[in-house]
Backbone as a ProteinNet text record, in pm:
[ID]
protein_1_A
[PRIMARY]
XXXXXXXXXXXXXXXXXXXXXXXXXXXXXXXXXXXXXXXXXXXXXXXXXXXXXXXXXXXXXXXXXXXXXXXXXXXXXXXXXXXXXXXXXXXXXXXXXXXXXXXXXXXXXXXXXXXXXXXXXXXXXXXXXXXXXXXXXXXXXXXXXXXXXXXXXXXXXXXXXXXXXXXXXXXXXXXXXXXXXXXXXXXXXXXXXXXXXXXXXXXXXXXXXXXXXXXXXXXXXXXXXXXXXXXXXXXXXXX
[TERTIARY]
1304.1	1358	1255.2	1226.6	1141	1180	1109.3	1147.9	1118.4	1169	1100.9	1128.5	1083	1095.5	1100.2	1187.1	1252.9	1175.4	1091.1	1055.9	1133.6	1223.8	1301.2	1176.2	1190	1118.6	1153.9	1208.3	1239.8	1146	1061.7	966.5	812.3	774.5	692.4	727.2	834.5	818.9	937.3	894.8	982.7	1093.6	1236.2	1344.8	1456.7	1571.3	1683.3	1820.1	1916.1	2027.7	2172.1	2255.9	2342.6	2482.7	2507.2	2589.7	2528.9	2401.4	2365.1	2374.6	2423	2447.3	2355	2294.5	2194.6	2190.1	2288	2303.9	2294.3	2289.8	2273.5	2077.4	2002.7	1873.1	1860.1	1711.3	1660.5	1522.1	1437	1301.4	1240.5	1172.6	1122	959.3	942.8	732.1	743.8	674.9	554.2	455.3	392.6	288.5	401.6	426.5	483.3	363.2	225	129.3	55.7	123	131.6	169.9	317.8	436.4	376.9	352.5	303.9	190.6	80.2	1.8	84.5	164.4	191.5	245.9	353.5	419.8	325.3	235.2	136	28.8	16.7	-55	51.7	172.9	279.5	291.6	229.2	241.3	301.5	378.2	477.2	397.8	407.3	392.4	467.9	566.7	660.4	689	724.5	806.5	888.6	978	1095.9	1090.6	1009.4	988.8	1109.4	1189.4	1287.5	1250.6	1246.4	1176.6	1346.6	1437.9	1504.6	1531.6	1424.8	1386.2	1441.6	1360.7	1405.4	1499.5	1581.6	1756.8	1816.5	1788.7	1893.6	1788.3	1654.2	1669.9	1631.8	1654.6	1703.5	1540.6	1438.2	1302.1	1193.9	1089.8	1030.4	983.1	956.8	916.5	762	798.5	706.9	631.9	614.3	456.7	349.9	315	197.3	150.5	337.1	289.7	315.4	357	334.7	227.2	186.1	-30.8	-69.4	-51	-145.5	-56.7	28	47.6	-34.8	8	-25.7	-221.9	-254.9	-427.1	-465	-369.4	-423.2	-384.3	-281.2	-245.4	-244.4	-219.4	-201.3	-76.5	49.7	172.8	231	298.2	341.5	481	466.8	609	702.5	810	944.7	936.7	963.7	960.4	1131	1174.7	1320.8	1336.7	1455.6	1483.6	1465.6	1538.9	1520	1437.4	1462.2	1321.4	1464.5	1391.9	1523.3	1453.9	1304.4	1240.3	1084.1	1127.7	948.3	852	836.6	781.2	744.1	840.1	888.2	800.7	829.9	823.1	672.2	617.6	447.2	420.9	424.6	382.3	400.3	507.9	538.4	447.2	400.5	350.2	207.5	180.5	30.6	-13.7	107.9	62.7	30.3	76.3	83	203.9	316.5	454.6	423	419.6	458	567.8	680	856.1	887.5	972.6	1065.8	1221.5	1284.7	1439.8	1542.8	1577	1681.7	1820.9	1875.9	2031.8	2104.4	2085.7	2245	2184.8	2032.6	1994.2	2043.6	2073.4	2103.3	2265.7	2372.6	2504.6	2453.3	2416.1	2460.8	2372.3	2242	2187.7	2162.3	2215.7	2211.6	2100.2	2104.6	1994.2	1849.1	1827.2	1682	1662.6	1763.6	1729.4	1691.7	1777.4	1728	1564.4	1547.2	1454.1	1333.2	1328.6	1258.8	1182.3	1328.4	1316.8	1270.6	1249.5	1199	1051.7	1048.9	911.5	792	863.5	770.9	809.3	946	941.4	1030.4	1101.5	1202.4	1116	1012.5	932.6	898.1	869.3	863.9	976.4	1086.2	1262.8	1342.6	1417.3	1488.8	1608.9	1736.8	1867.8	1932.8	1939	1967.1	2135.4	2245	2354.4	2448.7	2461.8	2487.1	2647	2717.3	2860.1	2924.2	3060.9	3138	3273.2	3369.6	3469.7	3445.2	3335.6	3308.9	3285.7	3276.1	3280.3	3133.4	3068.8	2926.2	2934.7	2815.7	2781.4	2642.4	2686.4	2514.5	2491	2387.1	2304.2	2274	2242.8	2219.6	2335.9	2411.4	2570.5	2652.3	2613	2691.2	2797.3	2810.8	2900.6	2969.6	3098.3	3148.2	3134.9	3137.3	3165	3309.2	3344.7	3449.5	3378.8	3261.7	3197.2	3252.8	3318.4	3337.3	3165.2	3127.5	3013	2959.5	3061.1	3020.2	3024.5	3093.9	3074.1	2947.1	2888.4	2798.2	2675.9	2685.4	2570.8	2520.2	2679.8	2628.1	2633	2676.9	2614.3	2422.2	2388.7	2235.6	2164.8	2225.2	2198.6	2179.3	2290.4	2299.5	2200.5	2141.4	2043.9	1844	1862.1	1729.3	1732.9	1827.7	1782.4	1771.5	1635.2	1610.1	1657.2	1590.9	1600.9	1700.6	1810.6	1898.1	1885.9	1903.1	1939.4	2007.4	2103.1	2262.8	2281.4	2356.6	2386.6	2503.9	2566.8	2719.6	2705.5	2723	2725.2	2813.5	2913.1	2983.3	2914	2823.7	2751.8	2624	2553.2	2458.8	2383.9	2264	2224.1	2353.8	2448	2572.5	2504.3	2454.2	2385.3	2523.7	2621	2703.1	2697	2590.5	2589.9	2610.1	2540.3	2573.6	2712.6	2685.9	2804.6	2826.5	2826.4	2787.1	2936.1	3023.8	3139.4	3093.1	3029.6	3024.2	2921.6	2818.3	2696.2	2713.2	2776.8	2837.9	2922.4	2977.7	3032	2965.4	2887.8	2792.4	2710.3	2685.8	2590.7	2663.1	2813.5	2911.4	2933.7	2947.3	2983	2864.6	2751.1	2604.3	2503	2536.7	2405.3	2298	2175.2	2032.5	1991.9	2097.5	2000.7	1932.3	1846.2	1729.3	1838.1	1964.8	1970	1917.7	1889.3	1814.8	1902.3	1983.7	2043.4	2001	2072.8	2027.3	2137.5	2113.9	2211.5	2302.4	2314	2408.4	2290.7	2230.4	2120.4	2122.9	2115.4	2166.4	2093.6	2088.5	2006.1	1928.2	1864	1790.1	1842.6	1970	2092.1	2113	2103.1	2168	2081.9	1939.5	1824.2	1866.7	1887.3	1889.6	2020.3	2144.4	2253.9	2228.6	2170.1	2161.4	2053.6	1955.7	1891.8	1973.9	2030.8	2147.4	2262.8	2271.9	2333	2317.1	2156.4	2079.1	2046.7	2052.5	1969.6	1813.2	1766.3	1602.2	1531.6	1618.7	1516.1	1602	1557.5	1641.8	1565.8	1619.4	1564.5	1623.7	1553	1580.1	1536.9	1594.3	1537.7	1568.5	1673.3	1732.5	1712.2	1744.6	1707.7	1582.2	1468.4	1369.5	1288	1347.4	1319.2	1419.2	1546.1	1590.4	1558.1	1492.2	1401.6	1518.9	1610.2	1712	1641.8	1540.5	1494.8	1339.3	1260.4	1132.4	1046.1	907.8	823.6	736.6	740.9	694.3	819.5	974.8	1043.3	1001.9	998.7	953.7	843.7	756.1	635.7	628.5	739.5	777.3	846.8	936.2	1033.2	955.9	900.7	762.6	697.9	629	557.6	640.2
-3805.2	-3848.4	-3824.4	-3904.5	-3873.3	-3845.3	-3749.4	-3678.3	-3771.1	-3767.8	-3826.1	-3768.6	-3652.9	-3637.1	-3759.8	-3704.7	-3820.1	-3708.2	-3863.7	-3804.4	-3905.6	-3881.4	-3974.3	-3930.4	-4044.7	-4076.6	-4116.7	-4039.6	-4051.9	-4015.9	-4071.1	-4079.9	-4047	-4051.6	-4040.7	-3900.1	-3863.8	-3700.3	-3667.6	-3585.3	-3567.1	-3485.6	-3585.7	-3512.8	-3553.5	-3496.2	-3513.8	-3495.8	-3581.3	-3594.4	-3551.6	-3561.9	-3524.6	-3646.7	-3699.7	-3769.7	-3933.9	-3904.2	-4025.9	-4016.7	-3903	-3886.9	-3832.9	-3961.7	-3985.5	-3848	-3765.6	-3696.3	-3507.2	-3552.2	-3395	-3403.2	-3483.4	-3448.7	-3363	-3310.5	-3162.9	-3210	-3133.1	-3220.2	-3112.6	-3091.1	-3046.9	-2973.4	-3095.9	-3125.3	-3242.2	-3204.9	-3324.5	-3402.5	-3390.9	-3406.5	-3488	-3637.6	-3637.2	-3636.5	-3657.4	-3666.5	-3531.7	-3394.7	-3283.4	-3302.7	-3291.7	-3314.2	-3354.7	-3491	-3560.6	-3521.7	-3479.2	-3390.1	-3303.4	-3188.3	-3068.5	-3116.7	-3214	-3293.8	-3303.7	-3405.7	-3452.4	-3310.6	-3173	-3106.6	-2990.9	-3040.7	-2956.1	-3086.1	-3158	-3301.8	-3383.6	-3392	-3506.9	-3645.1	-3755.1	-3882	-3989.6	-3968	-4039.1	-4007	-4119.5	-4027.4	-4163.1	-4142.9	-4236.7	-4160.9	-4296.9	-4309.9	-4366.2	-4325.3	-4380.2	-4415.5	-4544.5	-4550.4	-4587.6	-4419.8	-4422.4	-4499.5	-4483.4	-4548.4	-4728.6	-4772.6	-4898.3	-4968.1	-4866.2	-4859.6	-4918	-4833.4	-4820.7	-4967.7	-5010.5	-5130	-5210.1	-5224.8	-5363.1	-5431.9	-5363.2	-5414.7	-5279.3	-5318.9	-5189.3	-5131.5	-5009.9	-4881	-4818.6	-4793.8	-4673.7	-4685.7	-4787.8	-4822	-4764.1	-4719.2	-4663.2	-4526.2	-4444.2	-4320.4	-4426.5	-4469.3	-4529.1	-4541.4	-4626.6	-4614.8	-4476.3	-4381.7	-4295.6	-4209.5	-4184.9	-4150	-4213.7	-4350.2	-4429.1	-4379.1	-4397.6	-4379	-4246.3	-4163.3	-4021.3	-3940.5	-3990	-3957.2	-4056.9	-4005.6	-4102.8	-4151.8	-4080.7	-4127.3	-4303.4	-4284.5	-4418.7	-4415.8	-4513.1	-4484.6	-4609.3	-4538.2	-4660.6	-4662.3	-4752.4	-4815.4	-4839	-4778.6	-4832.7	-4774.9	-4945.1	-4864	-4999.1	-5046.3	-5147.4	-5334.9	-5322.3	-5434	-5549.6	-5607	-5746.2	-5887.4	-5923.8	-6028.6	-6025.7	-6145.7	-6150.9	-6096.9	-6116.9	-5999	-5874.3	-5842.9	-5679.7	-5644.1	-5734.4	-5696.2	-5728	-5806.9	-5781.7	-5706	-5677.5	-5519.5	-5367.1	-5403.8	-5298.1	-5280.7	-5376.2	-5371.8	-5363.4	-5434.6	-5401	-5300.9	-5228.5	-5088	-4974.6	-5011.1	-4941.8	-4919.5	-4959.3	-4940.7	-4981.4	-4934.6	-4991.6	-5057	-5001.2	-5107.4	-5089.7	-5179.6	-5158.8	-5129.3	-5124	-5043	-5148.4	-5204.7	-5322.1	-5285.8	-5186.4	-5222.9	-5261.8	-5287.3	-5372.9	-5535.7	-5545.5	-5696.9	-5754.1	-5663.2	-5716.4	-5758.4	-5677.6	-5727.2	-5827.7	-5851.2	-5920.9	-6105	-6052.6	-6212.8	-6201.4	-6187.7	-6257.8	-6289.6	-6416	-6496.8	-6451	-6402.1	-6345.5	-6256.2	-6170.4	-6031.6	-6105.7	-6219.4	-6326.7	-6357.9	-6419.4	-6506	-6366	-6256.5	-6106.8	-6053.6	-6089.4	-6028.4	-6165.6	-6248.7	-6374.4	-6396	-6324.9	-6389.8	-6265.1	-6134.7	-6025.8	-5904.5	-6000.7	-5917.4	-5802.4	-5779.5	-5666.5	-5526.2	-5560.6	-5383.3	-5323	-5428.7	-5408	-5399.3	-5430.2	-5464.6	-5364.4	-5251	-5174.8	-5209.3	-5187.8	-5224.9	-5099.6	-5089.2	-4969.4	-4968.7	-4902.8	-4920.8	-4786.7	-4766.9	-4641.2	-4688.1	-4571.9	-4541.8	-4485.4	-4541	-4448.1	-4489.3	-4381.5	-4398.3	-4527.7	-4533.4	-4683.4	-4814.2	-4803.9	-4914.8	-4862.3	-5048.5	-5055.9	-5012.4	-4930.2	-4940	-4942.5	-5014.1	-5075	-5010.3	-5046.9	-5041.2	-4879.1	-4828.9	-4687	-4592.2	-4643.4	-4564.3	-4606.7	-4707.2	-4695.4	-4811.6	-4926.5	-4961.1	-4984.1	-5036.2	-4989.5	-5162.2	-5200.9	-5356.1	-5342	-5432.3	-5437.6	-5487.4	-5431.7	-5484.1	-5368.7	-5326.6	-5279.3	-5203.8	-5089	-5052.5	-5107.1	-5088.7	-5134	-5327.7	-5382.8	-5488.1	-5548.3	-5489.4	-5510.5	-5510.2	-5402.3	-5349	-5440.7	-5462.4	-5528.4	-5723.2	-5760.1	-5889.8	-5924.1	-5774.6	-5799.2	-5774.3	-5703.4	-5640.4	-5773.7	-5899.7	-5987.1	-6089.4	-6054	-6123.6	-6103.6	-6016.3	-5922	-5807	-5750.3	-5600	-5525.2	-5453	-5342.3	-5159.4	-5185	-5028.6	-5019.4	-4936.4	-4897.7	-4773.7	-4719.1	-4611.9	-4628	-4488.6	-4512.3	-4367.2	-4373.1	-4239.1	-4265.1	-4162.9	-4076.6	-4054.2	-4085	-4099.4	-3949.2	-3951.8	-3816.9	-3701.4	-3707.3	-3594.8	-3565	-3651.1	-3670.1	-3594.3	-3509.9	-3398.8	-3218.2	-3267.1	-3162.1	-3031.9	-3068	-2914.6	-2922.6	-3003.4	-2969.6	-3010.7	-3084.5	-3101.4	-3295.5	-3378.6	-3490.7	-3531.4	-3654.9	-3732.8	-3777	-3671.7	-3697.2	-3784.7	-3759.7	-3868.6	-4017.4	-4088.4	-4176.6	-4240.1	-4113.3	-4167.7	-4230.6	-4132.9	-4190.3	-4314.7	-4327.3	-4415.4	-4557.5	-4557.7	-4685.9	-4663.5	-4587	-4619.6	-4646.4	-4600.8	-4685.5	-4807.9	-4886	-4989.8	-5085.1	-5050.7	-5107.5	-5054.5	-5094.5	-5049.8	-5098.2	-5002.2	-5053.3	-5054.8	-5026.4	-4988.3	-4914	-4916.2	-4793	-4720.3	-4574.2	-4570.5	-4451.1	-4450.5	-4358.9	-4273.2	-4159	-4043.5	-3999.9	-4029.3	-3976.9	-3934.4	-3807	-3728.3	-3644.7	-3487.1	-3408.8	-3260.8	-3338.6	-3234.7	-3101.9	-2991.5	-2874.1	-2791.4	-2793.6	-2651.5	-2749.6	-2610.1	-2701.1	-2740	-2668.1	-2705.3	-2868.9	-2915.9	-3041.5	-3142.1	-3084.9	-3222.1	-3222.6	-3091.2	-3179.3	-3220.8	-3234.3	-3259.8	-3410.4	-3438.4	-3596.1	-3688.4	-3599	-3678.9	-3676.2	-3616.7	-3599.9	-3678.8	-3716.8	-3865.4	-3950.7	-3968.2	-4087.4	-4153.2	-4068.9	-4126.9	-4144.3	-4278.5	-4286.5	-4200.4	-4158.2	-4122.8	-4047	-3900.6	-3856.4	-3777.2	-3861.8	-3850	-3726.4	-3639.9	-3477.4	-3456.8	-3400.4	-3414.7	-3247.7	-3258.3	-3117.6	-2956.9	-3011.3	-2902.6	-2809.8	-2945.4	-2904.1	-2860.6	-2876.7	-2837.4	-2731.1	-2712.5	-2574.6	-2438.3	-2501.7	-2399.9	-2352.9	-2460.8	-2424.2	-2492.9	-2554.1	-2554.9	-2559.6	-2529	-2496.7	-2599.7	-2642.6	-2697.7	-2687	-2535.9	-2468.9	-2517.4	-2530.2	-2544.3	-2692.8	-2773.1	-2904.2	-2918.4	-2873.2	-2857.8	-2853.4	-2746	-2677	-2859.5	-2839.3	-2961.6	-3111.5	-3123.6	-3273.1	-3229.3	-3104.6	-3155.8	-2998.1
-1631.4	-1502.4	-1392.8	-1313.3	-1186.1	-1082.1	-1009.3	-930.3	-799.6	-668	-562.2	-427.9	-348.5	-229.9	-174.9	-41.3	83.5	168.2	247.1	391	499.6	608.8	669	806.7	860.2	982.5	1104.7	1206.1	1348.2	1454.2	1498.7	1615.5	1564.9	1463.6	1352.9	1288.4	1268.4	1269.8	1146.1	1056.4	927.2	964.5	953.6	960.2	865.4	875.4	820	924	806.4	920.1	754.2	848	758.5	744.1	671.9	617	728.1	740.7	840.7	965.8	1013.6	1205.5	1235.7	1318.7	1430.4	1493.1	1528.9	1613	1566.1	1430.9	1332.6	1302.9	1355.3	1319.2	1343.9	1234.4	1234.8	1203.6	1310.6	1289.2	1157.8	1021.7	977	977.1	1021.8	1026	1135	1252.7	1291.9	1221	1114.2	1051.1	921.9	910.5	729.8	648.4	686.4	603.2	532.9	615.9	528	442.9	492.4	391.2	269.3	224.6	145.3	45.8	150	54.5	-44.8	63.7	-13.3	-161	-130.2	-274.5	-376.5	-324.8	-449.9	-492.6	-409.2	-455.5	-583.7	-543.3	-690.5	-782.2	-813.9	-938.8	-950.7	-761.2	-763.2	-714.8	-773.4	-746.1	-735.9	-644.9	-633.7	-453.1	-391.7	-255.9	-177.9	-173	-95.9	66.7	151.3	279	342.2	409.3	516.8	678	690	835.8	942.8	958.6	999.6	1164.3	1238.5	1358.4	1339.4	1188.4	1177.6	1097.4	1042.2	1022.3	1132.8	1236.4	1404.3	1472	1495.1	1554.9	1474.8	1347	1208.4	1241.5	1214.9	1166.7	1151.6	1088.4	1061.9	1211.2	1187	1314.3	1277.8	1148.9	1130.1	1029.2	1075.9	946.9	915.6	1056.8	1113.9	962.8	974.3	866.4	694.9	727.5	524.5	571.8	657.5	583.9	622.9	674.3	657.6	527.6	493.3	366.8	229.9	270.5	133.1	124.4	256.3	246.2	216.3	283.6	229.1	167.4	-11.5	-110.4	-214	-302.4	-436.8	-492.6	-370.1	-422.9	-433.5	-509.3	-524.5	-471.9	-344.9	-232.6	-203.7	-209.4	-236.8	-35	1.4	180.1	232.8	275.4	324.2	444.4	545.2	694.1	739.4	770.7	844.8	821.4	663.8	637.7	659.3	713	760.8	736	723	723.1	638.3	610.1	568.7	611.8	716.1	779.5	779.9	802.8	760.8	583.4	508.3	407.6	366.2	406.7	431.3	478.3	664.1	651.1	608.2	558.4	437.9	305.2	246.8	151.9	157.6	258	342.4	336.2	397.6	481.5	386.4	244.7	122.1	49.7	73.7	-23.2	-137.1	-238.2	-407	-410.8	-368.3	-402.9	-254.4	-189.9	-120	-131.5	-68.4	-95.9	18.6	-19.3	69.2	39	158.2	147.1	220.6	358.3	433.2	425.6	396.8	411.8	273.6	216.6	5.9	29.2	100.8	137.1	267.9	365.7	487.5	441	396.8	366.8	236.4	132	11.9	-83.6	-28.3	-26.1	38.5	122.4	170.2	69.1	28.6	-84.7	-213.8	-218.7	-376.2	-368	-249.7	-236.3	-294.9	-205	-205.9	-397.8	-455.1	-593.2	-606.6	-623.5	-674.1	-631.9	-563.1	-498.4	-547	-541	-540.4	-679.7	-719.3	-877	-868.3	-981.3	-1018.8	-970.4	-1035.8	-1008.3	-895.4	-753.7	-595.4	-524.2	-576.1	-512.5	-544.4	-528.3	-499.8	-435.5	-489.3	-452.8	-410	-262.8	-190	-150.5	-265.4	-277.5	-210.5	-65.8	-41.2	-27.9	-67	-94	-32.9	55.4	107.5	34.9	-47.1	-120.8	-205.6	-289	-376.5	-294.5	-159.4	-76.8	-28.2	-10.1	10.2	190.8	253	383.7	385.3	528.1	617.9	732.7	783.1	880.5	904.8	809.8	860.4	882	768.3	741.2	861.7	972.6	1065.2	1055.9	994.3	939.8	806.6	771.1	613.7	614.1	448.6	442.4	342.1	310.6	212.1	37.8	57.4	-50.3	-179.7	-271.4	-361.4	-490.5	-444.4	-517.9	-629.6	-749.2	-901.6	-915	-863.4	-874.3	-807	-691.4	-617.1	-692.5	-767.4	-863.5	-919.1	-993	-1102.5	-1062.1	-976.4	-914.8	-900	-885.4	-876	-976.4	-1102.3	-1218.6	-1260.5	-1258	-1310.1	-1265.9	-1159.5	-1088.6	-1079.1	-1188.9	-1274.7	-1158.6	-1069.9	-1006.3	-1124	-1151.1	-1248.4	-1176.2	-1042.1	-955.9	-886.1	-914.8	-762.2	-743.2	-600.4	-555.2	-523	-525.9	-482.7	-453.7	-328.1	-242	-219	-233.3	-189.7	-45.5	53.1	231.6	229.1	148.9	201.6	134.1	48.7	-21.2	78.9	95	196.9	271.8	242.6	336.7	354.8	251.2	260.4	182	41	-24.1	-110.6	-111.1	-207.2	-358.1	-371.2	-495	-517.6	-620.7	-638.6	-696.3	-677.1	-712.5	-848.5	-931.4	-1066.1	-1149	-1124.7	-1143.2	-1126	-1042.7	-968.2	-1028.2	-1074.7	-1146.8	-1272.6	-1345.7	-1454.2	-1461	-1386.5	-1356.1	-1359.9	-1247.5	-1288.2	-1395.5	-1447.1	-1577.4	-1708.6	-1703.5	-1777.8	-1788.2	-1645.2	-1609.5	-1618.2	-1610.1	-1571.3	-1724.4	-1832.4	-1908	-1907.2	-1872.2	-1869.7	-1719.2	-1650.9	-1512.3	-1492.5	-1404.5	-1357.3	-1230	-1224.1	-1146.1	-1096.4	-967.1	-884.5	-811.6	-858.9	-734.4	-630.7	-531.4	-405	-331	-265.4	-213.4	-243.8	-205.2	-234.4	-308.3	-388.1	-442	-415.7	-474	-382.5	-464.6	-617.3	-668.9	-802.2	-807.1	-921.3	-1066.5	-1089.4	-1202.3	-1173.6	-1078.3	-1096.9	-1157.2	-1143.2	-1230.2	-1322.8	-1415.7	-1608.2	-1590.1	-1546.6	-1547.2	-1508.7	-1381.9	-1387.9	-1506.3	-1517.4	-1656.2	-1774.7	-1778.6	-1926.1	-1885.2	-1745.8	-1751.9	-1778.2	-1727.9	-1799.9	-1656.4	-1576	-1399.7	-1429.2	-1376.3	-1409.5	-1304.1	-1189.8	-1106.5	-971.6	-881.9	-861.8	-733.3	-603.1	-466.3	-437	-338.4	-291.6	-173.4	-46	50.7	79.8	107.6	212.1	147.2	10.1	-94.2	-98.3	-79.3	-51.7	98.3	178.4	351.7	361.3	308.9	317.8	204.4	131.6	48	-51.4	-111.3	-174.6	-349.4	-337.9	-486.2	-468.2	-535.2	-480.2	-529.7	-489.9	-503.6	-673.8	-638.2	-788.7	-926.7	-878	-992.8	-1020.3	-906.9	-917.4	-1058.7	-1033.4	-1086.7	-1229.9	-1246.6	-1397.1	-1472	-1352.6	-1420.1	-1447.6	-1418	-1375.6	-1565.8	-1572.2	-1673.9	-1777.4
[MASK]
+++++++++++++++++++++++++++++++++++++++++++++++++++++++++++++++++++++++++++++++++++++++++++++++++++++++++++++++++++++++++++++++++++++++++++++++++++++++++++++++++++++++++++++++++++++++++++++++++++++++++++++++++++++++++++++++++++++++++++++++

């Protein structure tokens, strides 16, 4: 299972929020391009960038740090936050993203998210499926749709999506632990997805528990800025 620190990005500056409120940030680091180092110097190569800034005005913000991440590490970084246009999704990829992560543009236009995986391939496209009570939400958790989770899934499953991440909104930055019901759940319903856990993460008991679900891949943010699983266990667990 791969591991992937979350660096979320509000004014270029590494923070976190809790169940998505704007209003619970906690700045971590000024610097995400420490950050980043420090990751890749414990053997992680992986890191899920949130350009929270361009969640809240629906186009990218913070490009600026994916390129200086992407230039001054070797990680290979998933891009999400705001990608709404072609646009967007060139300078994203420009700037250095390996995959991008599309979730209120994958429910609201359809078709642009089709056109996306068609044009640039299962392996660059990420299906960003965040959950409140099994019901899909957008724009930066700030609205709910009536979109139903597992069917959603699997509409794009059916459409060659290989990657989802999928977050529990009420687990979210909490430390209580994942949504391991839920996980299972879609990987019942969905065989052969790549899915990606994100949110709730709390100790380091919960990694082999989600790989022994059969999660491909398993985002961590708070765990690791509140020093509730360590860099070094990372390390152990990686190789």
């Amino acid at each position: 299972m791969r591991i992937i620190p979350a660096i979320d990005i509000i004014d270029g500056k590494c923070v976190r929020l809790s169940q998505g409120d704007y209003n619970s940030k906690k700045i971590y680091n000024e610097n995400p391009l420490e950050v980043a180092k420090e990751f890749q110097d414990h053997g992680i190569k992986y890191l899920h960038l949130v350009d929270l800034d361009g969640a809240k005005s629906k186009h990218i913000v913070n490009h600026k740090v994916l390129e200086q991440i992407a230039t001054g590490t070797d990680l290979k970084i998933d891009f999400g936050g705001g990608l709404k246009s072609d646009e967007d999704l060139k300078i994203a990829f420009n700037s250095g993203a390996s995959q991008i992560t599309g979730g209120s543009i994958a429910v609201k236009d359809r078709e642009i998210f089709l056109f996306w995986l068609e044009k640039y391939g299962s392996e660059k496209i990420i299906l960003g499926a965040d959950a409140k009570d099994e019901k899909v939400a957008v724009s930066g958790w700030m609205e709910d749709s009536k979109e139903e989770l597992i069917p959603f899934i699997q509409k794009y499953s059916e459409n060659g999506i290989q990657y989802v991440i999928c977050t529990d909104i009420a687990k979210d930055g909490m430390l209580e632990g994942p949504s391991f019901g839920l996980y299972q759940k879609v990987l019942k319903e969905i065989p052969g997805i790549n899915l990606i856990a994100s949110g709730g993460i709390a100790e380091f008991d919960d990694l082999p528990k989600l790989q022994e679900l059969g999660c491909e891949g398993a985002i961590l943010g708070k765990a690791i800025y509140e020093n509730k699983i360590s860099l070094k266990q990372l390390e152990q667990f990686i190789f």
